[in-house]
PDB file with one MODEL, atoms N, CA, C and O in Angstrom:
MODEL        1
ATOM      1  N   UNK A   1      62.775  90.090  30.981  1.00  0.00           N
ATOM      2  CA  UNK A   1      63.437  88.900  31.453  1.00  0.00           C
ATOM      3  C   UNK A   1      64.234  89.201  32.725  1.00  0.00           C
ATOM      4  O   UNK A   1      64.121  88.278  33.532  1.00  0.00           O
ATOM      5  N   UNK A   2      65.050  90.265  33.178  1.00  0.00           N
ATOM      6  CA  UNK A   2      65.738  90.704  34.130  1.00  0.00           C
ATOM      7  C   UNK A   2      65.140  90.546  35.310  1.00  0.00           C
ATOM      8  O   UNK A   2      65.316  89.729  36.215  1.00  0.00           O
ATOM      9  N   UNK A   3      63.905  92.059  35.079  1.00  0.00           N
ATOM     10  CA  UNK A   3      63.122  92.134  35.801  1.00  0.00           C
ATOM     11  C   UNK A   3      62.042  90.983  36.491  1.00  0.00           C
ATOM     12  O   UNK A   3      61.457  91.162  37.559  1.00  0.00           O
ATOM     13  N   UNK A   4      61.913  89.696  35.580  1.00  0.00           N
ATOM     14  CA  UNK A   4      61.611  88.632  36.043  1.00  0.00           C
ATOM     15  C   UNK A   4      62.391  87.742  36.934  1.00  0.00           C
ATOM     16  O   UNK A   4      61.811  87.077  37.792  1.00  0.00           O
ATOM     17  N   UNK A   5      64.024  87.682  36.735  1.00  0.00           N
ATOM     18  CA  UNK A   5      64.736  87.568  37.355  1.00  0.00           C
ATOM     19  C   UNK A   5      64.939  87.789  38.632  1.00  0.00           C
ATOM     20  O   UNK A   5      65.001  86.876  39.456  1.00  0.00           O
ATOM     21  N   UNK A   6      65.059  89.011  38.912  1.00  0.00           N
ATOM     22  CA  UNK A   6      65.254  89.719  40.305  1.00  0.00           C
ATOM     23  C   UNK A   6      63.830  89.446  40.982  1.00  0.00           C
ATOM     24  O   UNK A   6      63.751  89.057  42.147  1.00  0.00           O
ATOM     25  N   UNK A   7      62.905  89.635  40.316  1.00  0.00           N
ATOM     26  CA  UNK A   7      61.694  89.054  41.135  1.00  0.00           C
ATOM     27  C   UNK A   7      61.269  87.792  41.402  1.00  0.00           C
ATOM     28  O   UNK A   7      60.367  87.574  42.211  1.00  0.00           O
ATOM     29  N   UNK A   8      61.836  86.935  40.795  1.00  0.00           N
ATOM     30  CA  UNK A   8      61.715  85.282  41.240  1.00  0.00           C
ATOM     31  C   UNK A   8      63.110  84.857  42.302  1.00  0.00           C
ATOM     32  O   UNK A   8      63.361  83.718  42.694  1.00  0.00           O
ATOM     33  N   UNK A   9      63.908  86.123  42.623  1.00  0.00           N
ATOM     34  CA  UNK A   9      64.609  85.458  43.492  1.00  0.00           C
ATOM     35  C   UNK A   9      64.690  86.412  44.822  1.00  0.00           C
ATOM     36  O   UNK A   9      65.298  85.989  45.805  1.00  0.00           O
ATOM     37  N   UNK A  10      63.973  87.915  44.847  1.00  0.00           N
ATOM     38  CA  UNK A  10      63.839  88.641  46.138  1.00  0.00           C
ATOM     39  C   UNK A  10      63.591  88.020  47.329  1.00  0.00           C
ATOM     40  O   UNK A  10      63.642  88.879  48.210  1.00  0.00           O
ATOM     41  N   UNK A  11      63.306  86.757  47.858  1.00  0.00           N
ATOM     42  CA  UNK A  11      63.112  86.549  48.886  1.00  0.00           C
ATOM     43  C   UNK A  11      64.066  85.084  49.465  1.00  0.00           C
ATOM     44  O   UNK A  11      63.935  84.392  50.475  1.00  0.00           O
ATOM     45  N   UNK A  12      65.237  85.008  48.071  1.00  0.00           N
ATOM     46  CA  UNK A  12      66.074  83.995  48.235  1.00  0.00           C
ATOM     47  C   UNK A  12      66.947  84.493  49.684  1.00  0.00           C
ATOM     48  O   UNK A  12      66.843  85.510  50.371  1.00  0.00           O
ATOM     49  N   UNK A  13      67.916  83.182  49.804  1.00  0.00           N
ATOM     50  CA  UNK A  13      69.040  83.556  50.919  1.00  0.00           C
ATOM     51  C   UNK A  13      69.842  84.502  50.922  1.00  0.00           C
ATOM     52  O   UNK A  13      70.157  84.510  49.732  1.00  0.00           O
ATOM     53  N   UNK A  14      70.482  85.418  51.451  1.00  0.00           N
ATOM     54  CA  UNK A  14      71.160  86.301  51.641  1.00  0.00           C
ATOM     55  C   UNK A  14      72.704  86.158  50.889  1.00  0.00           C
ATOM     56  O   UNK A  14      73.328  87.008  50.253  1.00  0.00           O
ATOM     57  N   UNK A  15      73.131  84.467  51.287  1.00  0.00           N
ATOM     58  CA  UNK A  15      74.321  84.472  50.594  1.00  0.00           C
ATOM     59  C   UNK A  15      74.189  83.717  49.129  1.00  0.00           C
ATOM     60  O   UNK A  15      75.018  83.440  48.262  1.00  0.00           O
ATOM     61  N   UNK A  16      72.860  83.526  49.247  1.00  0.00           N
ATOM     62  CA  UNK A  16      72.392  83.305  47.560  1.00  0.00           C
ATOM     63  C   UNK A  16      72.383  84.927  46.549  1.00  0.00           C
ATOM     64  O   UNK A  16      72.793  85.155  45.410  1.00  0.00           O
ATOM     65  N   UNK A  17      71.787  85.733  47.482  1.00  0.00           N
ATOM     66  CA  UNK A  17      71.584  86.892  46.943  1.00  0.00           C
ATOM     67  C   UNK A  17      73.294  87.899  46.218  1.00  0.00           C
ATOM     68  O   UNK A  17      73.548  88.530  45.192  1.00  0.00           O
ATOM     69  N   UNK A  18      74.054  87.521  47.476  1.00  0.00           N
ATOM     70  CA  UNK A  18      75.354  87.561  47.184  1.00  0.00           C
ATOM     71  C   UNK A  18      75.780  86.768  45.549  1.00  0.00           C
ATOM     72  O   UNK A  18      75.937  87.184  44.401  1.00  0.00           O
ATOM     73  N   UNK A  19      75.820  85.953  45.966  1.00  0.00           N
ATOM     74  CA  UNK A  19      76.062  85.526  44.477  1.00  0.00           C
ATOM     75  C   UNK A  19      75.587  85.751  43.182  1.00  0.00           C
ATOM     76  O   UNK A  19      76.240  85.826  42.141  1.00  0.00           O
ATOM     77  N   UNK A  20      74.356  85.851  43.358  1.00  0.00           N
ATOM     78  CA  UNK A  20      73.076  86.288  42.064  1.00  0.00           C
ATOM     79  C   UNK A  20      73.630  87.362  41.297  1.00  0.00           C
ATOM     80  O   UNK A  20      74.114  87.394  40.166  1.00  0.00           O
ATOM     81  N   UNK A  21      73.346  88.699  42.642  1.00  0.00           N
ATOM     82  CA  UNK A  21      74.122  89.956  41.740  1.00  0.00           C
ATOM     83  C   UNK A  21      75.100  89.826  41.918  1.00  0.00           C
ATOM     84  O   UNK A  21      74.909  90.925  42.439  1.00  0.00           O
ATOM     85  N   UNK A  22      76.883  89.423  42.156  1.00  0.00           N
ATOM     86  CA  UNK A  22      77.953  89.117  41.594  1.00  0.00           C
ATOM     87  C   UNK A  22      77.707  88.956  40.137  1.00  0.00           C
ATOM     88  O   UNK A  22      78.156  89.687  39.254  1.00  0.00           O
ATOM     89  N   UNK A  23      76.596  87.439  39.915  1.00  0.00           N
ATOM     90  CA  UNK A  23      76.765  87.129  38.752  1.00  0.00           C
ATOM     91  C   UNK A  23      76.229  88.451  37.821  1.00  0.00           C
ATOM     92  O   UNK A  23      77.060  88.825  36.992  1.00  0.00           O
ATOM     93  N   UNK A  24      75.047  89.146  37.849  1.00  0.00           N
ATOM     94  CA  UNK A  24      74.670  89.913  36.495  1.00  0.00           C
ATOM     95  C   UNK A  24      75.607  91.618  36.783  1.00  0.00           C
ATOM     96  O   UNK A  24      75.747  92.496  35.932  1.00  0.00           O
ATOM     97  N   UNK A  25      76.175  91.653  38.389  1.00  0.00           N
ATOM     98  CA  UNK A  25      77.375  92.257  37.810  1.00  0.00           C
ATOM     99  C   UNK A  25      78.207  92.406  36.697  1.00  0.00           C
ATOM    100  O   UNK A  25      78.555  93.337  35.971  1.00  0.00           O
ATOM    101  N   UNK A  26      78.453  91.015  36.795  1.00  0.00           N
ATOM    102  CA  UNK A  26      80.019  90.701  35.704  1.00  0.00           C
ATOM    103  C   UNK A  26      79.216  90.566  34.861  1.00  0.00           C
ATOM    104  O   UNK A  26      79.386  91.528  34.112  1.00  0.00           O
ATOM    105  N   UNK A  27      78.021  89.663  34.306  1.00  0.00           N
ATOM    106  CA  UNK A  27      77.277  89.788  33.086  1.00  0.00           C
ATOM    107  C   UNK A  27      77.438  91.543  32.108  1.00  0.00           C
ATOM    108  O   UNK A  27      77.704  91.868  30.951  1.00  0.00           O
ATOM    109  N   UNK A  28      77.046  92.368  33.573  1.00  0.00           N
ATOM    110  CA  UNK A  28      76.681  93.800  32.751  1.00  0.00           C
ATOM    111  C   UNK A  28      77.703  93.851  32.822  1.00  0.00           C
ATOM    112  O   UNK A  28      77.647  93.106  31.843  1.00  0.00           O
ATOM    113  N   UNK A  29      79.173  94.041  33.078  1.00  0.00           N
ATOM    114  CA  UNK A  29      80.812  94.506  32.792  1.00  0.00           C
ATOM    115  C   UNK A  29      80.850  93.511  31.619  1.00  0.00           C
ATOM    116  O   UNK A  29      81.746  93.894  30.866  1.00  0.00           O
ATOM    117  N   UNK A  30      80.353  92.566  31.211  1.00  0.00           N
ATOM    118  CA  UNK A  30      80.891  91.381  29.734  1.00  0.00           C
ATOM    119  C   UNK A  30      79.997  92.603  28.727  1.00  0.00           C
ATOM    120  O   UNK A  30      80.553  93.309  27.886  1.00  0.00           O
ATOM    121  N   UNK A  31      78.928  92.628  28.960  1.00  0.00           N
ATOM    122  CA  UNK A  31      77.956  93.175  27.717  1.00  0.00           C
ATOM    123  C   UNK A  31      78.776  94.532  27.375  1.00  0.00           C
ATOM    124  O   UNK A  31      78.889  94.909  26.208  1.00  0.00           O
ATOM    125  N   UNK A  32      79.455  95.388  28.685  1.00  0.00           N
ATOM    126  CA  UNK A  32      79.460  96.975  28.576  1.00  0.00           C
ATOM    127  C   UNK A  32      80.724  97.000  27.990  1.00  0.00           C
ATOM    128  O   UNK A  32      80.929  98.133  27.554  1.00  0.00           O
ATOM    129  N   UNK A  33      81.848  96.100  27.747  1.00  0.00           N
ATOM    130  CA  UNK A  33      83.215  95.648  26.958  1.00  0.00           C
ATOM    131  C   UNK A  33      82.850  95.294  25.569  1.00  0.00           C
ATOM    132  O   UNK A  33      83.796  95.348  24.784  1.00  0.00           O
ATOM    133  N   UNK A  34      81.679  94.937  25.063  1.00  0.00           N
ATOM    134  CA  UNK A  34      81.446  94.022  23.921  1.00  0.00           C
ATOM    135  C   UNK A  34      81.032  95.476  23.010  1.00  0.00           C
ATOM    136  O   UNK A  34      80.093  96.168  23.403  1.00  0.00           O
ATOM    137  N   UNK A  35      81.799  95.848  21.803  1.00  0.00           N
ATOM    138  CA  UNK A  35      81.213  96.925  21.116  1.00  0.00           C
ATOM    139  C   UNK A  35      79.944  97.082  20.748  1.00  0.00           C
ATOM    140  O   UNK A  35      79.442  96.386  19.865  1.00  0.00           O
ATOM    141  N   UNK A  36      79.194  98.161  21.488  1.00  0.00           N
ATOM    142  CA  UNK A  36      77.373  98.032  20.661  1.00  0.00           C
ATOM    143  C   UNK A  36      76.665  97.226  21.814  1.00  0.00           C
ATOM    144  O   UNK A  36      75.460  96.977  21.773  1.00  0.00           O
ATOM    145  N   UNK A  37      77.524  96.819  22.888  1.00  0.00           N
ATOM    146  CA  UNK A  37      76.760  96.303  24.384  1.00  0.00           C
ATOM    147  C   UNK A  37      75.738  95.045  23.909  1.00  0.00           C
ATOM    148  O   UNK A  37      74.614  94.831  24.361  1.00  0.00           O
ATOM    149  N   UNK A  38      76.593  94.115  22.652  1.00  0.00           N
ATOM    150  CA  UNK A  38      75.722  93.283  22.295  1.00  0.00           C
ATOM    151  C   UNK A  38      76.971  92.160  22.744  1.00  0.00           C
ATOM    152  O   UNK A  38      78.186  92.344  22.821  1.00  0.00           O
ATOM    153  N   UNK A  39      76.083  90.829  23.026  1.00  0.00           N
ATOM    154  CA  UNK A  39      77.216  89.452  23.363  1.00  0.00           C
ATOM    155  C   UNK A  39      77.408  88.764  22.027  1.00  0.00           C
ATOM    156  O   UNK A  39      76.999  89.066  20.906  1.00  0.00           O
ATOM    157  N   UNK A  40      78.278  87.574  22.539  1.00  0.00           N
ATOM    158  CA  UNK A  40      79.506  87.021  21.860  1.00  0.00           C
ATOM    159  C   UNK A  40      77.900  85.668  21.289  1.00  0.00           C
ATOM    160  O   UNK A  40      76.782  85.457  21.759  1.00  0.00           O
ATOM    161  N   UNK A  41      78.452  85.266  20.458  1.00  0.00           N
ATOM    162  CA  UNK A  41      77.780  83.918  20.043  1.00  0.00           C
ATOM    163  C   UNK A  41      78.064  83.237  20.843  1.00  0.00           C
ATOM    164  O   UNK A  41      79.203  83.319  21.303  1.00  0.00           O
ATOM    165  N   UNK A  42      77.052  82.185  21.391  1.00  0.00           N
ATOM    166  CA  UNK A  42      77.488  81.161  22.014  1.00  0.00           C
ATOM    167  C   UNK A  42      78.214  79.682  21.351  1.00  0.00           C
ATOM    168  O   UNK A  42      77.852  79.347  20.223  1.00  0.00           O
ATOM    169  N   UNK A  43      78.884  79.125  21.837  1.00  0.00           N
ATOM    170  CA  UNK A  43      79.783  77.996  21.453  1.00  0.00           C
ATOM    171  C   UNK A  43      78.664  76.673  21.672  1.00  0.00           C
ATOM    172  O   UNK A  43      77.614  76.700  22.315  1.00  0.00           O
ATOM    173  N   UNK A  44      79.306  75.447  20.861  1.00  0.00           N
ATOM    174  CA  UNK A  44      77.903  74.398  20.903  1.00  0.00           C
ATOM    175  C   UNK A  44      78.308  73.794  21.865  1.00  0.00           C
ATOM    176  O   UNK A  44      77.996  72.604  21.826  1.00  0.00           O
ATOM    177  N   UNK A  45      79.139  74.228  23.127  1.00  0.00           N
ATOM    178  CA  UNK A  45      79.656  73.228  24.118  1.00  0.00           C
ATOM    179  C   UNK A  45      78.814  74.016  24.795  1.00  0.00           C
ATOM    180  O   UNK A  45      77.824  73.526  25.340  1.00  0.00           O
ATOM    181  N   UNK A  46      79.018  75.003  24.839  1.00  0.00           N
ATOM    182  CA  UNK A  46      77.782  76.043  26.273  1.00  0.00           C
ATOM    183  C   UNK A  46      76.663  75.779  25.846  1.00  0.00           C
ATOM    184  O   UNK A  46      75.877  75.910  26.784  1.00  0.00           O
ATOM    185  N   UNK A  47      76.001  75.390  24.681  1.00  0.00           N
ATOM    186  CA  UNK A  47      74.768  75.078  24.389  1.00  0.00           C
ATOM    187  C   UNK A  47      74.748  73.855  24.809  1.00  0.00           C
ATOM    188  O   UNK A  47      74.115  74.079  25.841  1.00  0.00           O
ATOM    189  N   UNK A  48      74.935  72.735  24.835  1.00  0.00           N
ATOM    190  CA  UNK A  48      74.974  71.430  24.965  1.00  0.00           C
ATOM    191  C   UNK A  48      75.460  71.509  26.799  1.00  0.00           C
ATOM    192  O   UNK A  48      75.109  70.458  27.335  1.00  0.00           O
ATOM    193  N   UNK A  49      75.828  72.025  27.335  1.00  0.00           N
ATOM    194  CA  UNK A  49      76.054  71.741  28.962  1.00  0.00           C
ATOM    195  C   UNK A  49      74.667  72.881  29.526  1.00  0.00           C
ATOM    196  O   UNK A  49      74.419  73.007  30.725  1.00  0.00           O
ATOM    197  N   UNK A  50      73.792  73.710  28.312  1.00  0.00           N
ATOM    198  CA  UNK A  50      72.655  73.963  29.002  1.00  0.00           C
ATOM    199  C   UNK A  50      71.385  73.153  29.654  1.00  0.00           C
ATOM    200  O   UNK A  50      70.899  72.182  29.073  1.00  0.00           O
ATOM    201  N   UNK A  51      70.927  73.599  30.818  1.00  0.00           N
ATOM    202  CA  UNK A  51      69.979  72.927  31.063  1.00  0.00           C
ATOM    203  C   UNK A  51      68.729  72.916  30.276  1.00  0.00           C
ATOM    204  O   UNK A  51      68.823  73.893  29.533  1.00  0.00           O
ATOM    205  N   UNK A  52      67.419  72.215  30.016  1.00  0.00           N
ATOM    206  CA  UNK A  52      66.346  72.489  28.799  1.00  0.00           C
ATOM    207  C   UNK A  52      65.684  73.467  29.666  1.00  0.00           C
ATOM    208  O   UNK A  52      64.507  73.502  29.306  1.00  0.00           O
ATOM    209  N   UNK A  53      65.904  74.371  30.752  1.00  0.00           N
ATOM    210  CA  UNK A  53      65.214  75.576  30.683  1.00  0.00           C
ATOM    211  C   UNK A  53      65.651  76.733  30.486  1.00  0.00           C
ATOM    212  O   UNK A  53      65.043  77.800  30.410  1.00  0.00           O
ATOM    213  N   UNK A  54      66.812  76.479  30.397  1.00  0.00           N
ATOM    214  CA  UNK A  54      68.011  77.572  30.188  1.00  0.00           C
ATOM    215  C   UNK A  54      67.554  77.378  28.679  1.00  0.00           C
ATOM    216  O   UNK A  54      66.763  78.209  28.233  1.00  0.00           O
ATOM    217  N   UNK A  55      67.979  76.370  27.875  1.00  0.00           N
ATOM    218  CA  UNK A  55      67.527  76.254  26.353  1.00  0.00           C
ATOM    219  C   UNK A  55      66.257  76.999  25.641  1.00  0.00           C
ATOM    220  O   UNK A  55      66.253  77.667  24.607  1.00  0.00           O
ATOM    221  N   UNK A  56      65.143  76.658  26.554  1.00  0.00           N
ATOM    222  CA  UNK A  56      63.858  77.405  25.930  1.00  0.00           C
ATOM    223  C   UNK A  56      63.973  78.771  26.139  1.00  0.00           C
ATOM    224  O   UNK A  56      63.725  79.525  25.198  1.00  0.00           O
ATOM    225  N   UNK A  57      64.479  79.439  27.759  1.00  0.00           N
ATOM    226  CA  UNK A  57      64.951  80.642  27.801  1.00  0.00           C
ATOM    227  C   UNK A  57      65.361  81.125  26.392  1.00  0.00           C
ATOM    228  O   UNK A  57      64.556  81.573  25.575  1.00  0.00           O
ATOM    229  N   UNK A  58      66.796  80.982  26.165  1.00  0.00           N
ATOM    230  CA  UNK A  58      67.293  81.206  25.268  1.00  0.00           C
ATOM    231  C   UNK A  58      66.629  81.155  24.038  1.00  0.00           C
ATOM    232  O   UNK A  58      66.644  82.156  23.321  1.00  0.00           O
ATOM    233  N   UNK A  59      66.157  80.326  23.753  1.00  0.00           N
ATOM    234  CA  UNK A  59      65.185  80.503  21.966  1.00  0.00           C
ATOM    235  C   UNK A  59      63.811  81.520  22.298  1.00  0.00           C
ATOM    236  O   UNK A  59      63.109  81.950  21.383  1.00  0.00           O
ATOM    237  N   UNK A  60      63.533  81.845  23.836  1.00  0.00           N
ATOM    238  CA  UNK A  60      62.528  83.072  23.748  1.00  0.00           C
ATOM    239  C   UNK A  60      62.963  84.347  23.812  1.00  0.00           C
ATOM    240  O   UNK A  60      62.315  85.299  23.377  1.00  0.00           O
ATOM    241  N   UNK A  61      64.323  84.449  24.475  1.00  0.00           N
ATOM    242  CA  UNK A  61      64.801  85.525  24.144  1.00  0.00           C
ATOM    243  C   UNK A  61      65.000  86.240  22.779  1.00  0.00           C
ATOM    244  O   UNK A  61      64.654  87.339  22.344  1.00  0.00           O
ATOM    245  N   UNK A  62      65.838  84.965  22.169  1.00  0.00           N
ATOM    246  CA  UNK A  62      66.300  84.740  20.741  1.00  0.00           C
ATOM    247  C   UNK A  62      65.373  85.385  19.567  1.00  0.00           C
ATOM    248  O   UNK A  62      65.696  86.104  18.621  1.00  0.00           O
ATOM    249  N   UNK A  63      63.870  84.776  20.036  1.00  0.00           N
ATOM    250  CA  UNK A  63      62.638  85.343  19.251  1.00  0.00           C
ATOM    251  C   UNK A  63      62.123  86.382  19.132  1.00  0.00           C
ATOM    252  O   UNK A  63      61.315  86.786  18.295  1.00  0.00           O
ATOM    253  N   UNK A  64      62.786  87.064  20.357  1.00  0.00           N
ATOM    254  CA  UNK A  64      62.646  88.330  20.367  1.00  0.00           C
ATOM    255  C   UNK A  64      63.795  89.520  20.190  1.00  0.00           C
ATOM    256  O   UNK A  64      63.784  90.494  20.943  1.00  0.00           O
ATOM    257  N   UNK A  65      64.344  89.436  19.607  1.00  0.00           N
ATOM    258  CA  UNK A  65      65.305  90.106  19.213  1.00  0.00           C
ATOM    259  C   UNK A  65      65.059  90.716  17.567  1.00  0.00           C
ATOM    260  O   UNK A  65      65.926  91.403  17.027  1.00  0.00           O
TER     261      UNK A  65
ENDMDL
END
């Protein structure tokens, strides 16, 4: 999934790119704080302000775990 990540956005904007890795920066500093480098449950408000591709994301990840 990562690796899909970074490759659907290598040829984005520069100050898009800026932001991108900011974000899975702080993602990997949330996971590397969480004992066992596993995350928090999500809340039904962060589920409910997801978008439905963020949603299916999530239940394919989910399936694979």
């Amino acid at each position: 999934m990562v690796k899909a990540e970074f490759r659907a956005h290598r040829h984005a904007a520069d100050d898009f790119l800026q932001q991108f890795e900011r974000q899975w920066r702080d993602y990997l500093t949330a996971i590397r704080r969480t004992p066992g480098g596993a995350g928090r449950s999500l809340t039904g408000d962060e589920v409910s302000s997801m978008s439905e591709e963020q949603r299916a994301q999530l239940t394919k990840v989910a399936k694979n775990l």
